[in-house]
N, C-alpha and C positions, 0 to 999 in steps of 0.2 A: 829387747823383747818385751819389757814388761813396764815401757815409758808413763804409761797412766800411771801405775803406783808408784814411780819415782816422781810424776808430776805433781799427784794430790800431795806427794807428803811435803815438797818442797812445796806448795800452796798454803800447807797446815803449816809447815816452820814459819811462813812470814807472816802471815794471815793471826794466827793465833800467840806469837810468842811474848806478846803482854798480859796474857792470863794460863800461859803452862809454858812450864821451863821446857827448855828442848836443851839436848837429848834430855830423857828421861835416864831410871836408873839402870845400872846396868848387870847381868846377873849372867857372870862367865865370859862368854864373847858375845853376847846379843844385849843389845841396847833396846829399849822402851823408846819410842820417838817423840813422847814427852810425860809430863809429870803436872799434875794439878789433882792433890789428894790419893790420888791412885797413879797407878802408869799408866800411859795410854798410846796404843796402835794406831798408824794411818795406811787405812787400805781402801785399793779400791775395786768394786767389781762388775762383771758385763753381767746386765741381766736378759740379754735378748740368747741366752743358751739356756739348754736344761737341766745345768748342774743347778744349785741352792749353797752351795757347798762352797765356802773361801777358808783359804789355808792362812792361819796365823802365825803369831812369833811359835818361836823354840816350847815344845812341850815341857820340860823342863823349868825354863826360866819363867813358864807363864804360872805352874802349880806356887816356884817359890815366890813370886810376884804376888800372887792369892794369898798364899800363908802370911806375907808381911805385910800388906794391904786390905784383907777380905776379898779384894777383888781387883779387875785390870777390864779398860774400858777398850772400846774400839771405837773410833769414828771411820764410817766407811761409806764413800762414796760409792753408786751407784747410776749404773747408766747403759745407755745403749753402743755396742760398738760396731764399726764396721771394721771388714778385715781386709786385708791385701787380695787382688781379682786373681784369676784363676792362673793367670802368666805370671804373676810373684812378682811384678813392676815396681812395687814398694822395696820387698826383698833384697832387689835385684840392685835399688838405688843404693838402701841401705848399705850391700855386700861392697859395692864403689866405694861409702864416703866413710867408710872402716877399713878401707886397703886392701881387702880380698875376704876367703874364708877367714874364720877363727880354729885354732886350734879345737876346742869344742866341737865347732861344726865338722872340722875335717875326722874327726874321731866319730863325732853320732854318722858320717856317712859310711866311715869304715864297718862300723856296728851295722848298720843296717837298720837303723833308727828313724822313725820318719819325722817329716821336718813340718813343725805347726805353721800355719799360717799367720801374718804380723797383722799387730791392728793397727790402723790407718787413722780411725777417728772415733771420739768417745764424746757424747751427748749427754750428757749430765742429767740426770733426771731426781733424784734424792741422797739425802743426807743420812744417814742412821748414826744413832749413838748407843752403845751396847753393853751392859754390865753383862765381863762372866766372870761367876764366881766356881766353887766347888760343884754348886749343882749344876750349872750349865757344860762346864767341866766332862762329867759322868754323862750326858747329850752327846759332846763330840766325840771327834772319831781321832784315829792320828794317821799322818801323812810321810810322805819321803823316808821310810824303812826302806833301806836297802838301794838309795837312791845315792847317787854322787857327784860332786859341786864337779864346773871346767876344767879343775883342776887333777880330776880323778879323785880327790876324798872324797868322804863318805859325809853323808849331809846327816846334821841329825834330824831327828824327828818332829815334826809341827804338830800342833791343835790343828784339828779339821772344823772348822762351826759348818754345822749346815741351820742354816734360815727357816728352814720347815717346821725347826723341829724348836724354834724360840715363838714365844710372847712376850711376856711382861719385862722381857730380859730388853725388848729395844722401847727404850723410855723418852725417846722423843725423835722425830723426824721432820726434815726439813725438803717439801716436796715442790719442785721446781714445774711441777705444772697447774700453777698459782695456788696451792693451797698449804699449808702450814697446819701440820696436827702434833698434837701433844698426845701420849697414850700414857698414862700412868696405872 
């Protein structure tokens, strides 16, 4: 479901691991996905929707990351996606070349859960780099209360960033529609 942020991070593992160790540290069961001074996250998100809002590592592990760090960076792709048509053709190939439902799915339909739509293609459009520390911290929001992993556990709780609501916090960007700005 969610092959973009497995694709940028396996991009950031090869791409960058002469200037930050990969994995980063790790704090319980959640790993940093690298390390250079700080810990640092690779995510990445569609910006052709109306959320502003990307869900981060473990709430938790990000506050103690902060406290032995100052702070915990993100590098987060940004881009345009498109999604599976209206017949789920995407879906449908997918649900073939995994061998059928997943146990997951066959539970979210017992639930009566509705089923997202997959994305097909992502268009790259900018780079962000993002310091959050305590103050940016007390900005977001938290996510997945009450939510639970395939497995039926209980997920724990995420940092929610939303984008609207930073400035000086995204200290440099790399924009794919030829121009390169620095904001300090």
């Amino acid at each position: 479901m969610e092959w973009i942020g497995f694709y940028f991070q396996f991009l950031c593992e090869h791409l960058l691991k002469d200037i930050i160790t990969i994995p980063g540290p790790k704090y319980g069961n959640v790993k940093f996905d690298g390390f250079n001074e700080i810990p640092w996250d690779f995510k990445a998100h569609a910006i052709n929707t109306s959320s502003h809002q990307i869900i981060i590592n473990d709430s938790e592990a990000t506050a103690s990351a902060i406290r032995d760090y100052g702070c915990v960076g993100l590098i987060l792709a940004m881009g345009e996606v498109k999604y599976n048509d209206t017949q789920r053709t995407f879906q449908q190939w997918h649900e073939e070349l995994k061998g059928g439902k997943s146990k997951y799915e066959i539970d979210r339909i017992k639930r009566g859960a509705w089923s997202r739509l997959r994305k097909v293609e992502f268009n790259l459009k900018q780079i962000s780099f993002i310091k959050i520390d305590d103050v940016v911290l007390v900005k977001c929001g938290s996510f997945q209360r009450d939510f639970r992993n395939s497995n039926g556990k209980p997920r724990r709780e995420k940092v929610l960033l939303d984008l609207e609501k930073l400035d000086e916090e995204i200290v440099y960007f790399l924009d794919f529609n030829g121009k390169d700005k620095k904001i300090l």
